[in-house]
C-alpha positions as CSV (number, residue, x, y, z in Angstrom):
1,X,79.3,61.8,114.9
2,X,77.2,64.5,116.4
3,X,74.9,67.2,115.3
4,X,76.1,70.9,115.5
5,X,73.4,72.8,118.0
6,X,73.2,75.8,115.6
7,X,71.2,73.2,113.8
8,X,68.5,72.5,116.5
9,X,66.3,75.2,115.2
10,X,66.7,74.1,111.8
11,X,66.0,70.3,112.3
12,X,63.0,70.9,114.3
13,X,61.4,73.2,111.9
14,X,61.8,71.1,108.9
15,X,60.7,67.9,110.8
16,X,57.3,70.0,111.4
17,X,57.0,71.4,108.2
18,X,58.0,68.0,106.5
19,X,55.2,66.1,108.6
20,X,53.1,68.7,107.5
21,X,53.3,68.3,103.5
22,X,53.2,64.5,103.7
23,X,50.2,64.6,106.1
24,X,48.5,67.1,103.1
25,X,49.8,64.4,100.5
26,X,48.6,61.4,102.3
27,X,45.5,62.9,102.9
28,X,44.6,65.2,99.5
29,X,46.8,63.7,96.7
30,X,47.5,60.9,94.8
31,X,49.7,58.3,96.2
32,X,52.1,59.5,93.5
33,X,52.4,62.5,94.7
34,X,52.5,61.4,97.9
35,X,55.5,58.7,97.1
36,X,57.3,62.1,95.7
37,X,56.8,64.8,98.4
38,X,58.2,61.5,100.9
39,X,61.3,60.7,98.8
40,X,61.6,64.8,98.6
41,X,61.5,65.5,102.1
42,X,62.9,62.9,103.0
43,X,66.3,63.4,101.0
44,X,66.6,67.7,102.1
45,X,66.5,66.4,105.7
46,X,69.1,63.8,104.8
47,X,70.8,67.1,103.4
48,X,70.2,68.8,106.8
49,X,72.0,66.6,108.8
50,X,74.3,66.0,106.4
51,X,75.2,69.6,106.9
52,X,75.1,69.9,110.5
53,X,77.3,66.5,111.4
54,X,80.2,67.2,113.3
55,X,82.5,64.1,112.9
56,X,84.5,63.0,115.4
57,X,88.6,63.6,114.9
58,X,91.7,63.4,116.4
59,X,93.6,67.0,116.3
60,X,97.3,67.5,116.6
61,X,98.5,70.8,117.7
62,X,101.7,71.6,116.7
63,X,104.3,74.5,116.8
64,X,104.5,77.0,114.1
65,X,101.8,75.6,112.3
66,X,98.4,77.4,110.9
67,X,95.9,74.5,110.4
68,X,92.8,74.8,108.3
69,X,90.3,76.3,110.0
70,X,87.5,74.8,108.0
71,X,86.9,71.7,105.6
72,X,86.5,72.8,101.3
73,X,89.1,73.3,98.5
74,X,91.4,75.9,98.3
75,X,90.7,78.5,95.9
76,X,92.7,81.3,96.6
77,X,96.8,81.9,96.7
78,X,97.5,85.4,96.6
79,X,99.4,88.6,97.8
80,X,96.6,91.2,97.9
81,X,96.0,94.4,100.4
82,X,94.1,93.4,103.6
83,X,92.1,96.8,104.0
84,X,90.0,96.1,106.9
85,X,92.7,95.3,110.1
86,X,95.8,95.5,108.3
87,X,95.7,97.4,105.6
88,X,98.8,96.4,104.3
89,X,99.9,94.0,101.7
90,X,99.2,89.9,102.9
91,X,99.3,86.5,101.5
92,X,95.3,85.3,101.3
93,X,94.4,82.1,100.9
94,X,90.5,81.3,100.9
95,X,88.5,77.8,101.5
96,X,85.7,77.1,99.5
97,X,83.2,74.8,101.4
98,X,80.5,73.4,99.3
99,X,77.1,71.9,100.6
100,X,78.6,68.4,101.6
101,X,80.9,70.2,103.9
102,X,81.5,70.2,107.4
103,X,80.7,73.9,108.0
104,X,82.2,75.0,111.5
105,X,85.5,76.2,112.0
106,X,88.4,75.7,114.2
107,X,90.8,78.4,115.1
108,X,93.7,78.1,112.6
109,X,96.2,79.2,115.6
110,X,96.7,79.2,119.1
111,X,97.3,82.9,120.6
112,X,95.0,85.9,121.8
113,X,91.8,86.8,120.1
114,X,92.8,90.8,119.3
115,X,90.0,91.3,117.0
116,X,86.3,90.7,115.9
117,X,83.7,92.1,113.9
118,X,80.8,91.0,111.8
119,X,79.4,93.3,108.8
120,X,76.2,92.6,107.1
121,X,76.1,92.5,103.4
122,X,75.5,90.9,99.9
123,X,75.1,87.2,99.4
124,X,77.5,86.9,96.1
125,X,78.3,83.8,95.1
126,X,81.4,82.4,97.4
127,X,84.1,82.6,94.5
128,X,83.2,86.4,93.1
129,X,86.2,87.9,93.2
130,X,84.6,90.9,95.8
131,X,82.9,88.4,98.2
132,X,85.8,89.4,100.4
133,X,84.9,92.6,100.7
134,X,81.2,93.1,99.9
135,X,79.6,89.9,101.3
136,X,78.2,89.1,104.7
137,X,81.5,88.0,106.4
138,X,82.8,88.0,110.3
139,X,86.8,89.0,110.8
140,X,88.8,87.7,113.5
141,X,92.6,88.3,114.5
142,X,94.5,86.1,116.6
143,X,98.1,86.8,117.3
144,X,100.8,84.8,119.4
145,X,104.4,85.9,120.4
146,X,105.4,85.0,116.8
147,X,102.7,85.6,114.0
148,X,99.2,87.2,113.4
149,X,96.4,85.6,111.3
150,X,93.3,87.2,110.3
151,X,90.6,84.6,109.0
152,X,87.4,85.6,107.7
153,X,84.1,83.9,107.4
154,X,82.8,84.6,104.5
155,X,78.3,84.1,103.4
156,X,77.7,82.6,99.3
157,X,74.4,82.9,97.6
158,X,73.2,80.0,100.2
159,X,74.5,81.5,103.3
160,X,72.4,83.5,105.8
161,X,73.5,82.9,108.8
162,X,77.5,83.9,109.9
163,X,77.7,82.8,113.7
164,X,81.4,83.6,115.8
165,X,81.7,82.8,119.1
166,X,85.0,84.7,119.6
167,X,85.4,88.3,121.6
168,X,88.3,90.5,122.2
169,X,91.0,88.8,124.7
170,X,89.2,85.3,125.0
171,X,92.3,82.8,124.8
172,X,92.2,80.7,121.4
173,X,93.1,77.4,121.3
174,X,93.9,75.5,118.0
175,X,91.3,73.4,116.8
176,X,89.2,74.9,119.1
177,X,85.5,75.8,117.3
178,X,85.4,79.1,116.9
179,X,82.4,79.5,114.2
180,X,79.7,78.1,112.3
181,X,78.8,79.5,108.8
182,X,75.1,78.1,108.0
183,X,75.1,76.9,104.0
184,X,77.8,78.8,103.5
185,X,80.4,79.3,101.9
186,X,83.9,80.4,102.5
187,X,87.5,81.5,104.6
188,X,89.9,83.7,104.1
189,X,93.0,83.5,105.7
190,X,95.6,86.3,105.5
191,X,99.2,85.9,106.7
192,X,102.5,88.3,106.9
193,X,104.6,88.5,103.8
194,X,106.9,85.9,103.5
195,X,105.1,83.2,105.5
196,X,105.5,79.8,104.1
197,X,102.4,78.7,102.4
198,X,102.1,74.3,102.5
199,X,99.2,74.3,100.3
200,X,98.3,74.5,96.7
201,X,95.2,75.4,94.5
202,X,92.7,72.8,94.1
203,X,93.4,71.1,97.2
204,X,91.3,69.3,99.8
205,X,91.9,70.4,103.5
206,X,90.5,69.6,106.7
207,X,89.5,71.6,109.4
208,X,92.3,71.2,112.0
209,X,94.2,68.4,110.5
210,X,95.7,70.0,106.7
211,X,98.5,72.5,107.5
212,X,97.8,75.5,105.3
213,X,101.2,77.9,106.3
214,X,104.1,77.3,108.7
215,X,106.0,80.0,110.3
């Protein structure tokens, strides 16, 4: 296992502020206190790198399949109306990722990158029904000679950070990184009406590994 670099920053400042508040504890409070602000720290930095790990696994790439492009719980099955790329009607199916997560994501698809765009917004909690639409979120489109699949990062109420690495025409590769989403929260896929859907509510995926739709 490795540590994701968009957690450098991170790390670094919570080692020094960390240091910091047990120095001040050591020095200033009881040893109570002091027992409490170590177990404290010392359990949200666990956390961190928790957060940041990037395991190491084995990908298979097949044909005519979309993988999960992220690891969470799948929240969302629905026909709704795409209105940012599309606007038509799709099939959405969203990811919830909680804090225990592995938060970067994998291109669900193989193709060309046709698409990409990040909007600022809200921070609504990841399963409000308009955190689609009104949240801090990042869209990208990849299409191949036989489907197109829009998949959308999505911020929660812990999220602040959306970061995509994709641009117009770059070459995607499935199970390629594509993203990281910093304590957040969520992705939406959206595929063409009629495509096969090979998942169900409630159920744990993994990035690159569970296949979510085959076409």
């Amino acid at each position: 296992m490795k540590l994701h670099k968009e957690g450098t920053v991170t790390l670094i400042l919570e080692i020094l502020v960390f240091s910091l508040f047990n120095y001040l504890a050591y020095t200033y409070a009881s040893k109570y206190i002091t027992c409490f602000t170590s177990i404290v720290t010392g359990f949200l930095f666990i956390m961190t790198l928790n957060f940041f790990r990037i395991p190491k696994r084995e990908f298979e790439r097949k044909e005519g399949v979309v993988y999960a492009p992220c690891d969470g719980k799948v929240v969302v099955i629905e026909e709704t109306i795409e209105q940012e790329y599309y606007k038509d009607k799709r099939i959405q199916v969203s990811i919830f990722m909680s804090p225990l997560n592995v938060h970067n994501q994998l291109y669900p698809i193989s193709g060309a990158v046709k698409y990409t765009k990040y909007h600022p917004g809200k921070f609504l909690v990841a399963w409000h029904p308009k955190a689609s639409t009104e949240n801090e979120r990042s869209t990208v489109v990849v299409e191949n000679n036989k489907i197109t699949v829009l998949f959308r990062q999505i911020a929660g109420a812990l999220a602040r950070r959306i970061v995509t690495y994709s641009t117009v025409d770059d070459k995607a590769t499935v199970a390629d990184e594509y993203g990281f989403i910093k304590f957040g929260s969520r992705v939406d896929l959206y595929f063409p009406i009629g495509t096969k859907i090979n998942t169900q509510l409630e159920e744990k995926v993994t990035a690159g590994q569970s296949i979510i739709a085959t076409y």
